[in-house]
C-alpha positions as CSV (number, residue, x, y, z in Angstrom):
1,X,11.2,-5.6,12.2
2,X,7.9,-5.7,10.5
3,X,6.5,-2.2,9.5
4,X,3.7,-1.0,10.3
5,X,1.2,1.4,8.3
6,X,0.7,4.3,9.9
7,X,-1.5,6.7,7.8
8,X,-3.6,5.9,4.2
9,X,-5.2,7.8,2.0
10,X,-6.9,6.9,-1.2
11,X,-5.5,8.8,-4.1
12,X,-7.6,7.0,-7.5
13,X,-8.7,3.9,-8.9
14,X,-7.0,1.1,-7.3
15,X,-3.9,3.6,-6.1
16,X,-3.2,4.3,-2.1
17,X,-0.6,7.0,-0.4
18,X,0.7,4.4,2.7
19,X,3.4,6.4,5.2
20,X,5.0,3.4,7.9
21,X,6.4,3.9,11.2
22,X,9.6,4.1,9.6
23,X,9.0,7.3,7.9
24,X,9.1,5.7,4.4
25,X,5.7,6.3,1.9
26,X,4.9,6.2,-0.9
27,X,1.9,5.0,-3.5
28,X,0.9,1.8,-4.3
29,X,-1.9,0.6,-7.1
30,X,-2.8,-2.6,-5.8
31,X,-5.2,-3.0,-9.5
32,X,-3.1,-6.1,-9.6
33,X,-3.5,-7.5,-6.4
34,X,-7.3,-8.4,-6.3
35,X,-7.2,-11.6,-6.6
36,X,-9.1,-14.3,-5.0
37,X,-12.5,-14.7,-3.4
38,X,-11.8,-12.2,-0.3
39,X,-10.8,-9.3,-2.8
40,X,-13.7,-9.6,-5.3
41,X,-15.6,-7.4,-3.1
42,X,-12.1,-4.4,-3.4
43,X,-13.0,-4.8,-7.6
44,X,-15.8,-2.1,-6.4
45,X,-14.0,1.1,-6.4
46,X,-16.5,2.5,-4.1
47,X,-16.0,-0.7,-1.3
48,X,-12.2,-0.7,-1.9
49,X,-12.3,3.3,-0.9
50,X,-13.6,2.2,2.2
51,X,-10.3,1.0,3.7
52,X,-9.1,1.7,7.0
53,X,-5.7,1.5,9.1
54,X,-6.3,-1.5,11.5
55,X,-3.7,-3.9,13.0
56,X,-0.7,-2.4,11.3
57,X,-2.0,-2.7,7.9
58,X,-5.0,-1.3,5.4
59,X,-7.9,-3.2,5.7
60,X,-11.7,-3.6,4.6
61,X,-15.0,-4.9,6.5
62,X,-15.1,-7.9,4.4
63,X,-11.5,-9.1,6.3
64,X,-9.3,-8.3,3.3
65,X,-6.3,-6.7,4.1
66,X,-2.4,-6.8,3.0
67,X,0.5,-8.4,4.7
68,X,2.4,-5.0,5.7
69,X,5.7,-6.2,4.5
70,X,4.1,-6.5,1.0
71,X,2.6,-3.1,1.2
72,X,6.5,-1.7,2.6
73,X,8.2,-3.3,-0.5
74,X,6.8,-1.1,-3.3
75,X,8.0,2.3,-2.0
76,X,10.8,1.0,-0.6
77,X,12.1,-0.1,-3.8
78,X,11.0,3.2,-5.6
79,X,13.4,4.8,-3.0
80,X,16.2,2.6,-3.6
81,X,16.1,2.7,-7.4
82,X,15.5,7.0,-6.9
83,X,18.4,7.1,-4.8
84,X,20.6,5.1,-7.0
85,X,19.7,7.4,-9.8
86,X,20.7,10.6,-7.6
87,X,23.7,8.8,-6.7
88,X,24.5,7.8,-10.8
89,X,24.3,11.5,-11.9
90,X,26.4,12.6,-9.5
């Protein structure tokens, strides 16, 4: 099943709160991910505010956007290694 992003909201710099269909969110800072021609314009802080939930994803009028599987990995593996943690002091 691919996820899907459900709800965005900018939080600072290059940082976004994403919640999927699946119930999992979390925060992302995609500073690291802005690269290539179609994301120069995202380097802008005030363009790469202007995001918006489209097709399952976050995207930008230029046609950037992120593959939502990438965009589901981050939190998801900040929930796994948090839960692990809980399950370690236990």
């Amino acid at each position: 099943m691919i996820p899907h992003v459900v709800e965005a909201e900018y939080i600072s710099g290059y940082k976004i709160w994403l919640r999927f269909d699946d119930g999992l969110s979390g925060e992302l800072d995609l500073s690291g991910e802005l690269d290539g021609p179609i994301f120069e314009p995202l380097k802008d802080l005030s363009y790469f505010r202007r995001f918006s939930v489209r097709y399952n994803t976050i995207s930008w009028d230029n046609g950037a956007d992120f593959a939502p599987e990438f965009l589901w990995e981050k939190p998801a593996q900040q929930q796994a290694s948090t839960d692990s943690q809980k399950t370690a002091r236990r």
